[in-house]
Z-matrix of the N, CA and C atoms (Angstrom, degrees):
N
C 1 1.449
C 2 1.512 1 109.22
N 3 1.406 2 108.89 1 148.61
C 4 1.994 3 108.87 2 -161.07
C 5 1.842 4 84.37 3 -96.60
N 6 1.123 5 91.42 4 130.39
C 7 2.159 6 100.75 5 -178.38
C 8 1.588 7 103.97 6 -101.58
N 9 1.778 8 113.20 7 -14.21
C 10 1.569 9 97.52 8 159.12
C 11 1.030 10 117.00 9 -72.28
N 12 1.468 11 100.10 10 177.54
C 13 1.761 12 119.14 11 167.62
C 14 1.124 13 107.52 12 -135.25
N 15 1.502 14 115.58 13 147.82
C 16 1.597 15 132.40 14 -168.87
C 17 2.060 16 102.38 15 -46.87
N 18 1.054 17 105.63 16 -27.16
C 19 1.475 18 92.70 17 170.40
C 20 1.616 19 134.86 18 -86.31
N 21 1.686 20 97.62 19 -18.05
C 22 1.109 21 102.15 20 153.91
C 23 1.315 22 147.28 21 -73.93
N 24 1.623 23 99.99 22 -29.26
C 25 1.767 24 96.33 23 142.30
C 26 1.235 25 134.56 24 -72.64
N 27 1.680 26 114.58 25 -26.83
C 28 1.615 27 104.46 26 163.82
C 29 1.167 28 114.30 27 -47.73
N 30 1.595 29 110.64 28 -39.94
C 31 1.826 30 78.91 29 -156.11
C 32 1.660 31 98.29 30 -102.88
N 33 1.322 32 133.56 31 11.83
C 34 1.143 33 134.60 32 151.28
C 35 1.933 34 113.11 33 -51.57
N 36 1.277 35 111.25 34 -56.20
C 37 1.044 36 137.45 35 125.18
C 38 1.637 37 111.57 36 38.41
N 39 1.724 38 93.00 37 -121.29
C 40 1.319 39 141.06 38 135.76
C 41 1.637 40 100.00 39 -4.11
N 42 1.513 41 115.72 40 -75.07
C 43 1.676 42 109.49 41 -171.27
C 44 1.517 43 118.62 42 -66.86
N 45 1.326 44 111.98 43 -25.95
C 46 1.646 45 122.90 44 168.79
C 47 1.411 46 94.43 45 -65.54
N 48 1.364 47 124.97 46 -74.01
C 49 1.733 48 113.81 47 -163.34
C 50 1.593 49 104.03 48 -41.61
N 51 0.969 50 130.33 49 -36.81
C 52 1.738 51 145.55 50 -129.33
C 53 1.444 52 96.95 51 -100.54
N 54 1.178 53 125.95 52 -25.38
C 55 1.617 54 135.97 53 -124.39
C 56 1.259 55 138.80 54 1.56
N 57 1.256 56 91.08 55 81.23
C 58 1.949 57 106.55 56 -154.10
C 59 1.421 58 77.33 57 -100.72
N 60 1.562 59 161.28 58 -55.44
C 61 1.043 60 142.52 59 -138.47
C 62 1.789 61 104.51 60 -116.60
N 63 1.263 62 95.27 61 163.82
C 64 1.644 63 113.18 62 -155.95
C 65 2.075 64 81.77 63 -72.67
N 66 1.789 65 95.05 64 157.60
C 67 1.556 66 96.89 65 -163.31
C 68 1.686 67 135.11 66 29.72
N 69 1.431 68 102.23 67 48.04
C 70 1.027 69 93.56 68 -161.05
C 71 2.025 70 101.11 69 -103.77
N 72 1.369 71 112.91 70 -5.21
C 73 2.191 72 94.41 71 143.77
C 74 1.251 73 98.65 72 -89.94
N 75 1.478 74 165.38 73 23.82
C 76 1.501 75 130.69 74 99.91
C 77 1.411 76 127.50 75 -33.67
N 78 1.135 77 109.70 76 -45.36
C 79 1.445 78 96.12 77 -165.17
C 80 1.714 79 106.77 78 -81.98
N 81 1.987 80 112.69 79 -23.44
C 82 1.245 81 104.15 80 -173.89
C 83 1.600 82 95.22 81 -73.08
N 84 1.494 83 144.41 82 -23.75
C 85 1.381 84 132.18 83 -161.12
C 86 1.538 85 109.23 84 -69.02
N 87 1.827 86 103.56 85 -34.08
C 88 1.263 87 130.39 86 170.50
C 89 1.054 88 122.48 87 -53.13
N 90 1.257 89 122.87 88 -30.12
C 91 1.687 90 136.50 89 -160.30
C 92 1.426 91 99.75 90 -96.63
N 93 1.348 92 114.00 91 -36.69
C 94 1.579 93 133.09 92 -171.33
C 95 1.284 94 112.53 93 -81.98
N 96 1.120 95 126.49 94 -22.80
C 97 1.472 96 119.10 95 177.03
C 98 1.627 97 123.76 96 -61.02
N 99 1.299 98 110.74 97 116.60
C 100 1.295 99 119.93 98 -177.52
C 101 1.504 100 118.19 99 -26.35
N 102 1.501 101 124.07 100 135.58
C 103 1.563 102 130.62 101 -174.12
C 104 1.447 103 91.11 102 173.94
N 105 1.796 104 86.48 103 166.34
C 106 1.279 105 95.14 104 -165.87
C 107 1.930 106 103.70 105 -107.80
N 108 1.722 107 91.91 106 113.05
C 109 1.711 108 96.05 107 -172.83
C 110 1.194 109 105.15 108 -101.62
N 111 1.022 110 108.85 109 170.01
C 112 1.731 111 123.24 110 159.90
C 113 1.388 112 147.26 111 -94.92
N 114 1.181 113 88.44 112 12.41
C 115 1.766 114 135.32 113 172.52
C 116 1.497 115 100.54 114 -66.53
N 117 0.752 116 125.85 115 -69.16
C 118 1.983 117 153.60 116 -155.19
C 119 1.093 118 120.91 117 -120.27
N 120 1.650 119 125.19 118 -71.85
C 121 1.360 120 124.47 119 177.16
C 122 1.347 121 122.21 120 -66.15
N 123 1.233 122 130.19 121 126.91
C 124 1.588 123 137.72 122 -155.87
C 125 1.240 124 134.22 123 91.22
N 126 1.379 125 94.00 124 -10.51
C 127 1.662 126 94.98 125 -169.36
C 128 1.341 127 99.63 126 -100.73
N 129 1.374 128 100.14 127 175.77
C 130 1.885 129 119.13 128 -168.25
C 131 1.296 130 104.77 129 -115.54
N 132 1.766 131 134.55 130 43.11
C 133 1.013 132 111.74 131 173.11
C 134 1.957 133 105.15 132 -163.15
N 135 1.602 134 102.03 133 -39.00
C 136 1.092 135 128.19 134 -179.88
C 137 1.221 136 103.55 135 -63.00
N 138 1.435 137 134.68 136 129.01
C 139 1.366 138 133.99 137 -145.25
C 140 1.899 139 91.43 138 -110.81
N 141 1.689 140 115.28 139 137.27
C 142 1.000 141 133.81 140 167.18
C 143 1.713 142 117.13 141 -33.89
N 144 1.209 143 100.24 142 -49.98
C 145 1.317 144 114.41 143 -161.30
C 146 1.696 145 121.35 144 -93.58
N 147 1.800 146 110.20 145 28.89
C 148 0.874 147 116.27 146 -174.05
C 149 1.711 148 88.25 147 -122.40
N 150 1.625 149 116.39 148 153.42
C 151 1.317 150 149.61 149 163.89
C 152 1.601 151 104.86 150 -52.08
N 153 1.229 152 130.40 151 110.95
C 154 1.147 153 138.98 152 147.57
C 155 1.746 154 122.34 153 -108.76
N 156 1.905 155 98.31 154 134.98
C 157 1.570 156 86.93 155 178.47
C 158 1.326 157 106.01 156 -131.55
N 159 1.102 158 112.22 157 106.33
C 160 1.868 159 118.70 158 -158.26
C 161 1.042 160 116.63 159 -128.39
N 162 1.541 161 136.76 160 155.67
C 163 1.450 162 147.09 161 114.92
C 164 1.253 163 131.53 162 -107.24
N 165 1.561 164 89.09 163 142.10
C 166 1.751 165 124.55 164 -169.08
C 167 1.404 166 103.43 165 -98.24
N 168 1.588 167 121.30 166 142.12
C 169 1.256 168 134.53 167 -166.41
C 170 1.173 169 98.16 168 -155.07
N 171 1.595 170 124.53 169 142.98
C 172 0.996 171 117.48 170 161.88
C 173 2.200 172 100.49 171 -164.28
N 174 0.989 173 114.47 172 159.47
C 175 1.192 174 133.21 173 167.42
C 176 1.679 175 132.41 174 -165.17
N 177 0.850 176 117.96 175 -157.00
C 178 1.759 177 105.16 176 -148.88
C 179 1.764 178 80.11 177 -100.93
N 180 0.988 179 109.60 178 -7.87
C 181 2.189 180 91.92 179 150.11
C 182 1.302 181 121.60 180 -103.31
N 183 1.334 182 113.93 181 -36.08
C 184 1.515 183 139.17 182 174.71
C 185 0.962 184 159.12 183 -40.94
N 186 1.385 185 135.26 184 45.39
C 187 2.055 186 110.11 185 -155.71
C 188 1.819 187 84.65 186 -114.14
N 189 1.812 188 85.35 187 135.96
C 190 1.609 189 77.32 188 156.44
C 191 1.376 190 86.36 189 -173.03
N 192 1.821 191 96.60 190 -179.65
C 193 1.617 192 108.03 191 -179.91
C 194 1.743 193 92.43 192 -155.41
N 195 1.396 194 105.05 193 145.47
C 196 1.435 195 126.10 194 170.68
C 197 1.480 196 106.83 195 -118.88
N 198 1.549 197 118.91 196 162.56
C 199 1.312 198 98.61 197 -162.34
C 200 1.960 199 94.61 198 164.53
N 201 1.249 200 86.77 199 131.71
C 202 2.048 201 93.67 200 170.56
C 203 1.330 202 90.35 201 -138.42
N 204 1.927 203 89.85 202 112.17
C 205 1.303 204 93.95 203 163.97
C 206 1.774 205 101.18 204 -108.57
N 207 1.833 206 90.87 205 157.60
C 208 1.647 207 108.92 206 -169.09
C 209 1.405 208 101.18 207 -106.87
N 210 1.526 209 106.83 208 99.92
C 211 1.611 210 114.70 209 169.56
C 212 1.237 211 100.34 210 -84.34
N 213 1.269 212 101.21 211 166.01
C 214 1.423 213 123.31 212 -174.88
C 215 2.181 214 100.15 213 -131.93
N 216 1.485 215 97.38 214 131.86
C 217 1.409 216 88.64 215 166.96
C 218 1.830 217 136.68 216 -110.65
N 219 0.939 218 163.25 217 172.89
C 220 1.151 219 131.52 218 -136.88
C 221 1.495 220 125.69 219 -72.98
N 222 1.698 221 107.80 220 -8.65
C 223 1.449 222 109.03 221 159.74
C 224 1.184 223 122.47 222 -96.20
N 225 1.318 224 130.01 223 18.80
C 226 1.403 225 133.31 224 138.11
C 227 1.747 226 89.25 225 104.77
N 228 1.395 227 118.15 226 22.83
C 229 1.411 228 114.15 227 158.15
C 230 1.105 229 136.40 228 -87.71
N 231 1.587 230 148.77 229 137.40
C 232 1.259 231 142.82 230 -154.38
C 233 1.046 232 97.39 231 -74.47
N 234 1.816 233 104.67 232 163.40
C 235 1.730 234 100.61 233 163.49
C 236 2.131 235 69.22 234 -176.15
N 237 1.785 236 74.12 235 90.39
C 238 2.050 237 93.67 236 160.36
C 239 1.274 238 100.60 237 -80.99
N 240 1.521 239 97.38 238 138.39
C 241 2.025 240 104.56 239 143.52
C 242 1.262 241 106.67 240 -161.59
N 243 1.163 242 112.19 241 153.37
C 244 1.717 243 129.83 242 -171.87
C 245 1.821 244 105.93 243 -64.70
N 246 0.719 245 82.94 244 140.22
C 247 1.966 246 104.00 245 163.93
C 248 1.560 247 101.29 246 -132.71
N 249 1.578 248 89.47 247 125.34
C 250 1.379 249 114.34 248 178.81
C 251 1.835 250 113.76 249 -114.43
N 252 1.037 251 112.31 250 136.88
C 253 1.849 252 96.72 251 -172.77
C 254 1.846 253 86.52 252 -154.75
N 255 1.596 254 98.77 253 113.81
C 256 1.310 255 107.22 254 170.25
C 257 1.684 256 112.12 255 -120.81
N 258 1.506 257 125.04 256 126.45
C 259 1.555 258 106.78 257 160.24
C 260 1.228 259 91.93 258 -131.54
N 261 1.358 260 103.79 259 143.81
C 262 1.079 261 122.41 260 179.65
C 263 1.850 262 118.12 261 -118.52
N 264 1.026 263 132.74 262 176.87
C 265 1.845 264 129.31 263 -172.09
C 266 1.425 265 100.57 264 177.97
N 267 1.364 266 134.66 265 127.62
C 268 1.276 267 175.01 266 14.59
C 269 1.415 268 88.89 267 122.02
N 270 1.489 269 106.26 268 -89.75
C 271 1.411 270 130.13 269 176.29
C 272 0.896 271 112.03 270 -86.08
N 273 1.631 272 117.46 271 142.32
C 274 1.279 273 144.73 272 176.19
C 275 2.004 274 112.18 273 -26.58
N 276 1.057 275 125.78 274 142.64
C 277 1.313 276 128.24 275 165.95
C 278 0.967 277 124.40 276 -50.56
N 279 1.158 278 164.76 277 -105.41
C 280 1.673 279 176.08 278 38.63
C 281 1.461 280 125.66 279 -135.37
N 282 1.064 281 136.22 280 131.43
C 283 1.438 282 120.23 281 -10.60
C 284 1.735 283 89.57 282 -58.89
N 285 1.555 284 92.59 283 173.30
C 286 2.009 285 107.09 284 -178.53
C 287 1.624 286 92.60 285 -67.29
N 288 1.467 287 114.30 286 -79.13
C 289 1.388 288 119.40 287 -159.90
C 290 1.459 289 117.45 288 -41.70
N 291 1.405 290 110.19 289 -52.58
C 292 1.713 291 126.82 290 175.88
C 293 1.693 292 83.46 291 -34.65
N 294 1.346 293 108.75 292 -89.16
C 295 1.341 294 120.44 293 -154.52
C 296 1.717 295 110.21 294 -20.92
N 297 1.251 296 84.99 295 -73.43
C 298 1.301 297 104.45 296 -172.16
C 299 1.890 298 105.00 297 -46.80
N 300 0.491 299 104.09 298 -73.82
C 301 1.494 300 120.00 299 171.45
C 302 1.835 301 109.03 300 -20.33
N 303 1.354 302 101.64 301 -66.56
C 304 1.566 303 97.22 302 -178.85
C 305 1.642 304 99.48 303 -63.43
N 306 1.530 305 125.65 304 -46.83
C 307 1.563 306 107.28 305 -144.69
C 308 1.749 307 90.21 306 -83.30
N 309 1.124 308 103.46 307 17.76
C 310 2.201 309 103.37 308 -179.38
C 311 1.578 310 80.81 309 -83.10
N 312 1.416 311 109.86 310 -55.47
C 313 1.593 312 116.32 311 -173.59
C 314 1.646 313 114.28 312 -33.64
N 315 0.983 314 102.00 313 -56.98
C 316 1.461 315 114.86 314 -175.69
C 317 1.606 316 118.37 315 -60.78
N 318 1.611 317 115.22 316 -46.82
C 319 1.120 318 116.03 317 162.70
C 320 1.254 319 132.42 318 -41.96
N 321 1.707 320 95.60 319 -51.07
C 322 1.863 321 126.02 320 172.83
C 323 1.959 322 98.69 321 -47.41
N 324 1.308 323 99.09 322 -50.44
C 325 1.869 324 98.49 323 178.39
C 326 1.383 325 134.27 324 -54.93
N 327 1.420 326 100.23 325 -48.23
C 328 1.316 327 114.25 326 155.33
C 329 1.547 328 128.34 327 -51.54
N 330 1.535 329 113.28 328 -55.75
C 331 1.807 330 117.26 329 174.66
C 332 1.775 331 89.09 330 -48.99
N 333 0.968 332 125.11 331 -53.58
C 334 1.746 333 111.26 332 -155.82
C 335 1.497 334 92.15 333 -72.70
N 336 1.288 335 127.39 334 -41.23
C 337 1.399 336 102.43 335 172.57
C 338 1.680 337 138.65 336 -74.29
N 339 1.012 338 109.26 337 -3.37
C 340 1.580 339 131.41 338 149.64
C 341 1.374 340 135.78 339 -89.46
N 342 1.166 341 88.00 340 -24.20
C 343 2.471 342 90.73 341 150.75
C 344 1.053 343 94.14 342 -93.02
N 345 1.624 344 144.41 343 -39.80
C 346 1.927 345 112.76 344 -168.88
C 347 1.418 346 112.90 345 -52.11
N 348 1.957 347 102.50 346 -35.28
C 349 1.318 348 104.54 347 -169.46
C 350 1.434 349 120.33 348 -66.27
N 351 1.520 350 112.16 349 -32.55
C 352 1.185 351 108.69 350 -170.13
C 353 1.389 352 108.23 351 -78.17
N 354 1.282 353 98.14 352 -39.67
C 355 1.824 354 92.65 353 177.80
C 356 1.407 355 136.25 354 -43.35
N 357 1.583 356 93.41 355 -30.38
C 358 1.286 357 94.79 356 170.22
C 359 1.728 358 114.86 357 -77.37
N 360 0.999 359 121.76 358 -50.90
C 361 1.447 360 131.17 359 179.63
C 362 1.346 361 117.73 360 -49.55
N 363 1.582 362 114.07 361 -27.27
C 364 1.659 363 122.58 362 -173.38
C 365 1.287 364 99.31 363 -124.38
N 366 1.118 365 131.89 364 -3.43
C 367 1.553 366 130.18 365 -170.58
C 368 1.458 367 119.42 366 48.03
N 369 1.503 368 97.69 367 56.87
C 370 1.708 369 92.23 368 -163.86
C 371 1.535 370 104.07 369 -86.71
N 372 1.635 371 124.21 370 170.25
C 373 1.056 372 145.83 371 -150.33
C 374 1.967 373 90.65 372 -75.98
């Protein structure tokens, strides 16, 4: 059973962007290495061409993704913030992949509905 909470990776988060914690451009080079998240890839809104530094987890209770992605707004100024996406289930998944697969979907729904929002608010790119 996962004993964080979506704020505890924000603001884990938060101290990596910040570099409040010891190796912490290791861990952002770490975070950055190309994979396939659910932050960005799949979605219909979250723009290709933005910096993501994430990890993806998942197991037959599990799907999730942590993640600061670095928008940019139309003058090409940052404006990071964390996306957090936890689901969690009791009982086992079944099938594994299905499972996993749709609730990535869902995560993927959510990130696009948290860049529309911001976009509007920051006017991001």
């Amino acid at each position: 059973r996962n004993k964080a909470s979506a704020r505890d990776y924000s603001r884990f988060l938060y101290a990596v962007w910040k570099d409040r914690l010891p190796y912490a451009d290791d861990m952002k080079y770490l975070l950055g290495l190309p994979n396939n998240d659910r932050i960005q890839d799949g979605t219909k809104y979250v723009p290709d061409g933005y910096r993501i530094l994430d990890k993806t987890g998942s197991t037959a209770h599990l799907c999730g993704n942590m993640g600061i992605v670095v928008a940019r707004d139309n003058k090409g100024r940052p404006h990071p913030y964390t996306m957090i996406g936890i689901i969690e289930k009791r009982r086992r998944g079944t099938p594994y992949w299905a499972w996993i697969k749709d609730r990535g979907n869902v995560i993927r729904e959510v990130s696009d509905l948290v860049y529309t929002e911001l976009k509007r608010q920051y006017n991001l790119a």
